[in-house]
C-alpha positions in Angstrom: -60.4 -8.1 -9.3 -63.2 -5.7 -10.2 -60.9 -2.8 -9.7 -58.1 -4.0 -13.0 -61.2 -4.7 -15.1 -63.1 -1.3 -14.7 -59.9 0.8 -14.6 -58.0 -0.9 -17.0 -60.0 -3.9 -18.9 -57.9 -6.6 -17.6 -59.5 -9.5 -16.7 -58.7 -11.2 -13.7 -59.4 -15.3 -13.3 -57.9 -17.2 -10.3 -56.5 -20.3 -10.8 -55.2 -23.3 -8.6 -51.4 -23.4 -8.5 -49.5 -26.4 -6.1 -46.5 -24.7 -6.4 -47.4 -23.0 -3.9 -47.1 -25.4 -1.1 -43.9 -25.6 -2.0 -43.0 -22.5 -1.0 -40.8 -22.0 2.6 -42.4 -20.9 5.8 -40.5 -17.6 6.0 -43.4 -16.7 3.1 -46.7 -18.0 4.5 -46.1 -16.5 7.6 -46.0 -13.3 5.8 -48.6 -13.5 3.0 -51.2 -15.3 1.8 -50.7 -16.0 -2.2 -53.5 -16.8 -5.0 -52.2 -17.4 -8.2 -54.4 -15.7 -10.8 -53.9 -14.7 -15.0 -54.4 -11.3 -15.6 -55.2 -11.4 -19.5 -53.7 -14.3 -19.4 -50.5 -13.9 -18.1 -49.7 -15.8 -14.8 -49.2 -13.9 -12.0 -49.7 -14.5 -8.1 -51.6 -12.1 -5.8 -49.7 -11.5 -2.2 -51.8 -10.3 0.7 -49.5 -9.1 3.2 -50.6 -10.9 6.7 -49.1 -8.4 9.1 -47.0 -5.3 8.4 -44.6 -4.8 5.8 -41.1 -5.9 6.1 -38.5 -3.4 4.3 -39.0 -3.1 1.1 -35.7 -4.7 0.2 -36.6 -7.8 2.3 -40.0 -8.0 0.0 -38.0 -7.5 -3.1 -35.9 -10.9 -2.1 -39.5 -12.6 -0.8 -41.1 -11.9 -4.1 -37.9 -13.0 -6.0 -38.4 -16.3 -3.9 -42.1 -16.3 -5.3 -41.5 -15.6 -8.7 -38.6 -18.6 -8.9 -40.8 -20.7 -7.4 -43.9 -20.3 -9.1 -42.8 -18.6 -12.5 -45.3 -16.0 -12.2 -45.0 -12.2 -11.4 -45.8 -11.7 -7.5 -48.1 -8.0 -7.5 -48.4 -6.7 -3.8 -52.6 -6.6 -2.7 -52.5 -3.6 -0.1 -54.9 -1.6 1.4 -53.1 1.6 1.7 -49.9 2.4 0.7 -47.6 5.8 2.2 -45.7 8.0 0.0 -42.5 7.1 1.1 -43.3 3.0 0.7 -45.2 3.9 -2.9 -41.7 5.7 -3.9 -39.3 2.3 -2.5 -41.5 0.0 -4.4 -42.0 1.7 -7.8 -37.6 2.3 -7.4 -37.4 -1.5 -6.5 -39.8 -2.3 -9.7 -42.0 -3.9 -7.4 -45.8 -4.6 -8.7 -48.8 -4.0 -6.5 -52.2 -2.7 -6.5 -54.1 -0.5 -4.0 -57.6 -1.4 -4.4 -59.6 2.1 -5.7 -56.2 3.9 -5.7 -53.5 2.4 -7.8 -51.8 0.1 -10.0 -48.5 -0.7 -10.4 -47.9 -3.7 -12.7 -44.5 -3.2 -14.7 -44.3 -6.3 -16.4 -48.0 -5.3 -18.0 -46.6 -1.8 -18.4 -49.5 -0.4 -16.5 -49.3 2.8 -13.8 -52.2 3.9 -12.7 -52.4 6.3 -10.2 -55.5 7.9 -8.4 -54.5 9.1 -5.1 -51.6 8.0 -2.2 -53.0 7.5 1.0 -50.0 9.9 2.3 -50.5 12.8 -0.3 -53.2 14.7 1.9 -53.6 18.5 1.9 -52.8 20.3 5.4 -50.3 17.9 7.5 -49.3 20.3 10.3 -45.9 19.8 11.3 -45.2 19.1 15.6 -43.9 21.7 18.0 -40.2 20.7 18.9 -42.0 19.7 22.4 -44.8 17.6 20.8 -42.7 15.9 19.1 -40.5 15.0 21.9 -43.4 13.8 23.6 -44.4 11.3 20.6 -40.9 10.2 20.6 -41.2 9.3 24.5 -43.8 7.7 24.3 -43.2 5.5 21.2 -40.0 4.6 23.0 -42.3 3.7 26.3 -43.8 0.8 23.7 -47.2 3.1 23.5 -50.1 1.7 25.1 -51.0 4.2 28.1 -48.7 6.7 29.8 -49.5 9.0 31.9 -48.7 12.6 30.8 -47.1 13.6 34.3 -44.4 11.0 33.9 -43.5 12.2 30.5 -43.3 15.8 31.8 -40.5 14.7 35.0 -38.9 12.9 32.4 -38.6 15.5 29.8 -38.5 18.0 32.0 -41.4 20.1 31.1 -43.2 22.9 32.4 -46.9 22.7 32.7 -47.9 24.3 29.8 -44.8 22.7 27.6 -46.8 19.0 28.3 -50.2 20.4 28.1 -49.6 22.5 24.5 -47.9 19.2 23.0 -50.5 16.5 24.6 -52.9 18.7 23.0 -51.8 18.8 19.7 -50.7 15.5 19.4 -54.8 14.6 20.4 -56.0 17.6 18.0 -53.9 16.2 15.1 -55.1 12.7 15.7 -51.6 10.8 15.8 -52.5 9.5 19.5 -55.3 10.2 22.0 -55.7 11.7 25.6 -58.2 11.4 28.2 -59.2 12.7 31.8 -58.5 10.0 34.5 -59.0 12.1 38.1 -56.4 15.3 38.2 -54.3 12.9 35.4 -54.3 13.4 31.9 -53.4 9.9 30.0 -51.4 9.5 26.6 -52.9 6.4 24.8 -52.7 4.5 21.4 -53.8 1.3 19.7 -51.1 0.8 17.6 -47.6 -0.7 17.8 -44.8 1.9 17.8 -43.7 0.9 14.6 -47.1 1.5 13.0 -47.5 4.7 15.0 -44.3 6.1 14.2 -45.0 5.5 10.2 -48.3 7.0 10.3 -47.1 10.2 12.1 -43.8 10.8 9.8 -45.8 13.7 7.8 -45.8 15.5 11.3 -42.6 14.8 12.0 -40.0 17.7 11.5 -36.5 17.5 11.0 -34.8 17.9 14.2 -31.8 19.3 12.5 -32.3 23.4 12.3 -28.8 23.8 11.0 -25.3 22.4 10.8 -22.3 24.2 10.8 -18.5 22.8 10.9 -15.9 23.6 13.5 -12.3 23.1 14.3 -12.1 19.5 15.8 -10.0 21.1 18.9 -13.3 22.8 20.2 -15.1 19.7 21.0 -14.2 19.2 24.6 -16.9 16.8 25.1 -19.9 16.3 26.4 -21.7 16.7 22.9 -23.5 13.4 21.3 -22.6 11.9 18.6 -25.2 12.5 15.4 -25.9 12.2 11.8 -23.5 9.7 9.8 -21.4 9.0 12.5 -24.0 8.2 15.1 -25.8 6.0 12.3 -22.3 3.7 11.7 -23.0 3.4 15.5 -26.2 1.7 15.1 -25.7 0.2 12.1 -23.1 -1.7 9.3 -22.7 1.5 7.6 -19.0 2.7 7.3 -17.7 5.6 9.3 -18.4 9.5 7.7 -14.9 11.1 6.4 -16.6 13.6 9.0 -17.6 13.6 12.4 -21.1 14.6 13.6 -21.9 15.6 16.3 -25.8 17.7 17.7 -26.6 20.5 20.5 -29.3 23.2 20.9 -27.4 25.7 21.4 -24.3 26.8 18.8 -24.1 30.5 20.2 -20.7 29.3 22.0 -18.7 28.8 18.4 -19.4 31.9 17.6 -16.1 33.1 16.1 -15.0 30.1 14.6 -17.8 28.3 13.2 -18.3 28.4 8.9 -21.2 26.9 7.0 -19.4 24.7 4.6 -17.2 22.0 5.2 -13.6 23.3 4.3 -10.8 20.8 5.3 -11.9 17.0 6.9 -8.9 16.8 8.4 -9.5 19.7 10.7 -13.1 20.2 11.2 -16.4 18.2 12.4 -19.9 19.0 11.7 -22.1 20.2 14.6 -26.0 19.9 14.2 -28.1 22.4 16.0 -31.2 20.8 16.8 -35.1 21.7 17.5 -34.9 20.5 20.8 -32.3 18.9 23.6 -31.0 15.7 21.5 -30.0 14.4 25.4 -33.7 14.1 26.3 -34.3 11.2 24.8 -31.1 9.1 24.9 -28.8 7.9 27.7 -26.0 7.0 25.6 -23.2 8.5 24.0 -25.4 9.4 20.4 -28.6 10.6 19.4 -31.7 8.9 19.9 -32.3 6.5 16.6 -36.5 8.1 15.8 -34.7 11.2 15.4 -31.9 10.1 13.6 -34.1 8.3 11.1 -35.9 11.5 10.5 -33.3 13.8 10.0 -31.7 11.4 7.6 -34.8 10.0 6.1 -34.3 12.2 2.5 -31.0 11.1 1.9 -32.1 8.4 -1.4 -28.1 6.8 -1.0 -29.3 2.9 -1.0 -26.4 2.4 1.9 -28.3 5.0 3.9 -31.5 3.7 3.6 -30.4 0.2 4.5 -28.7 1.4 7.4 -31.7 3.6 8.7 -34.0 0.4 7.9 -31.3 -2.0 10.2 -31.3 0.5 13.2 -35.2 0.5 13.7 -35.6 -3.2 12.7 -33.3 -3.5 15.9 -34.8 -0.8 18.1 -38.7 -2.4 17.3 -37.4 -6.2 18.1 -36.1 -4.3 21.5 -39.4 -2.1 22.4 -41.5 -5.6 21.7 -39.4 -7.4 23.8 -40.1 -4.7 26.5 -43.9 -5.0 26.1 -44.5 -8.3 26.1 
């Protein structure tokens, strides 16, 4: 690779390596793998075929690789986000981003040009645009038109027309003319689309405040950890969550730090109606992945990654 050489004098030579074959199906359908020496030292180059599973189901796949073949796997990508550049390098995971980074621990080499994600400028979405992106990554993507999202949101003219707008102006998905209609439209799959728009993405969560558990009288969704244990293995919070837009009616009683567990419950107030998007009994799982997404606690992370590994396998098998 021209890239190692010129940045960091390492020569690259591939070589042929049988072991390879013998590697299970789970892997070829997810890479394609050349073994190489990098100054000499055996290592195998893994070109990811499709998109990226977690990053703790690559760290088990290139523990599979490195068994097998006795040589360091390094990850071949063409871009890498922020957020995936921060799991791998925590995970000790090698790759290279040809003309932007490398990562190869076991050479003790980090190298670092520029992220893909670290861009000057992201401008955050209006609450309503970002209800609308939401809708229509849940629709499966594709083509919608923006008159159905507004009955189903409920928004006014100008709310659907100032969010299609910006989504278009910001260039997370595209709009056109068709008659009198004005139609959302995308390329991508709602998994890609919803990583490549997380720097617009806001945390839907303004504020929380706690509240004597007798006040909830229902009617409120459930939220934050206790809406994620929903969706996931995670064990239930020691407190209950729960998320509105409107806190004016615990007025007298609500405090901004958790004083007893045994008496109180969190309430999130949110950037927008949390009901909009969900018809259950908690909050929609895009927005509870983002309001979550900072918390670094491994059993969170695994959790958040479960929930939308379920909620893609359910929005593909709606679009094919």
């Amino acid at each position: 690779m021209e890239y190692l050489m010129r940045v960091l004098g390492i020569q690259t030579v591939y070589i042929e390596d049988k072991g390879i074959q013998s590697l299970p199906n789970y892997i070829f359908t997810r890479y394609n793998i050349k073994a190489v020496t990098l100054d000499g030292i055996k290592a195998a180059f893994v070109y990811p075929i499709n998109e990226l599973d977690s990053v703790n189901a690559v760290k088990k796949q290139f523990e599979r690789i490195q068994s097998t073949l006795g040589a360091a796997p390094v990850l071949i990508l063409n871009r890498l986000t922020f957020r995936q550049k921060e799991y791998l390098l925590r995970d000790r995971i090698p790759f290279i981003v040809d003309g932007k980074q490398i990562y190869l621990p076991f050479m003790a080499a980090y190298i670092q040009e520029r992220c893909d994600s670290e861009k000057p400028s992201y401008e955050s979405l209006l609450p309503s645009a970002q209800l609308l992106l939401l809708y229509y990554i849940y629709r499966g993507c594709g083509k919608i038109l923006t008159s159905d999202a507004s009955r189903d949101l409920r928004f006014t003219a100008t709310s659907i027309s100032r969010a299609s707008k910006q989504l278009d102006e910001t260039g997370i998905v595209k709009t056109e003319k068709k008659g009198v209609q004005k139609i959302l439209y995308s390329d991508k799959t709602p998994r890609k689309l919803f990583e490549d728009a997380k720097l617009h993405l806001k945390n839907p969560v303004k504020r929380t405040i706690y509240i004597p558990k007798k006040e909830i009288k229902g009617g409120l969704l459930i939220s934050g950890y206790s809406a994620l244990s929903e969706y996931s293995m995670l064990n239930l919070s020691s407190v209950e969550y729960y998320a509105t837009d409107s806190i004016s009616r615990w007025d007298k009683t609500m405090s901004d730090t958790l004083q007893n567990t045994a008496d109180q419950c969190a309430v999130e107030l949110w950037r927008y109606d949390p009901k909009k998007l969900t018809g259950g009994t908690s909050v929609d799982r895009l927005s509870l992945a983002i309001a979550l997404q900072n918390d670094k606690d491994e059993r969170t992370e695994e959790a958040i990654e479960e929930m939308l590994a379920q909620l893609w396998s359910e929005i593909d098998g709606k679009r094919n």
